[in-house]
C-alpha angles and dihedrals in degrees: 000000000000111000121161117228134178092005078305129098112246115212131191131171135219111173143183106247099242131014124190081237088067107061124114138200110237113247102027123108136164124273120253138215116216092252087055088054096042093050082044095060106035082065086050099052093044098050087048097044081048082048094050090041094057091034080234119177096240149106151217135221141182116215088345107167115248119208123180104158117075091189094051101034084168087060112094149093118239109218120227081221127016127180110191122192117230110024111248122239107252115097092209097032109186092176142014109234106185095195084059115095112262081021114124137166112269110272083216141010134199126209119181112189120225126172097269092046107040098097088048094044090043103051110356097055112051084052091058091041089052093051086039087064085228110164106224136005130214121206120184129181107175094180102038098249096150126107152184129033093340099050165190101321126158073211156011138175127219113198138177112238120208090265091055101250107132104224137187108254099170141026128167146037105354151252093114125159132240126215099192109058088018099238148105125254114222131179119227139172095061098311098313098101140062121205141175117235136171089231133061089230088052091234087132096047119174110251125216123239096272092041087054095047086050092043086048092052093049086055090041090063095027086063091042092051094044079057097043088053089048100054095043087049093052081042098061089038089065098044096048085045085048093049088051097060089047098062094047091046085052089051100048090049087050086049090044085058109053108104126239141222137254111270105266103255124247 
């Protein structure tokens, strides 16, 4: 259902939970540049360092097959980032079966449009991520491939609505926020990245696990420095202040050695 609202279209999906468009052959996947992988895994190591940071029972995949429909297993997406909450149970998981038991629809996926994906990831996707019962979905053009009624847009959220329709809540130049992880999504490096920050501007990004060790190091010496400083300044304080008594004790005993005179007579 496609409704404008507000100047904006207003898109909402209600989907079959399985179409004969939406089967895949196990073991191929699309091919992927540099830029599409880098982008990729700058979103992977900041959802697990945040899920390091919360101590969080959750996980994150790349690619990972996601499966919804018992009666069609070779229905399915298989997201470029995933985040699942909670984490499911097998240690080695190839595909996420949501009719299996731990098995739950991804909290958030992550779509990043390339020039042989921007038709899927436009109009394809969101259908399967609303049949997947994914929370929220992530599209990201970076370079603006998409086409026809739903876009161009550097980028869009999907997200589930309390009566289970999966609309579309945002479409256009970020930042967006995002309701399930709380935070915004911003777009850096002149516009090649997506990232996740506290604030609307992305001044508080989200690091990643390396970028908060190095973070953590800076302030490390910073800190070391700011004490160094300190002590050198308290040193030189107590040595002025020692000088100091020096120089009137100097003077008293100078005082103490001038001779006096005899006591005037009476």
């Amino acid at each position: 259902m496609v409704t404008r609202r507000n100047g904006g279209v207003d898109v909402v999906f209600r989907v079959p939970s399985w179409s004969e468009r939406w089967v895949l052959e196990d073991g191929v996947t699309m091919p992927e540049t540099s830029e599409h992988r880098l982008t990729c895994e700058l979103l992977e190591m900041i959802l697990r360092a945040w899920i390091a940071r919360t101590a969080r029972d959750a996980a994150v995949y790349a690619n990972l097959a996601l499966r919804w429909d018992e009666e069609h297993p070779a229905v399915g997406v298989d997201p470029d980032v995933c985040l699942v909450d909670p984490t499911p149970p097998d240690a080695k998981l190839r595909s996420l079966r949501t009719w299996e038991p731990g098995h739950t629809a991804p909290r958030v996926a992550v779509e990043v449009v390339s020039r042989d994906t921007a038709e899927k990831d436009y109009f394809e996707g969101p259908a399967k991520y609303a049949a997947s019962g994914t929370r929220e979905l992530w599209v990201f053009d970076p370079e603006r491939r998409g086409r026809g009624a739903l876009g161009p847009s550097v980028l869009q959220v999907w997200r589930r609505m309390d009566d289970g329709a999966f609309r579309r809540v945002f479409a256009g130049d970020a930042p967006a926020y995002s309701d399930e992880l709380g935070a915004w999504l911003v777009v850096t490096d002149d516009g090649t990245q997506l990232r996740l920050a506290d604030d609307e501007a992305g001044e508080r990004r989200w690091l990643t696990g390396e970028e908060a060790a190095r973070a953590q190091a800076q302030a490390d010496r910073e800190r070391a420095q700011a004490e160094r400083a300190q002590a050198q300044a308290e040193r030189a304080r107590a040595d002025a202040l020692a000088e100091r008594i020096a120089a009137l004790e100097a003077q008293l005993n100078a005082s103490d050695a001038v001779p006096r005179g005899p006591s005037p007579a009476r």
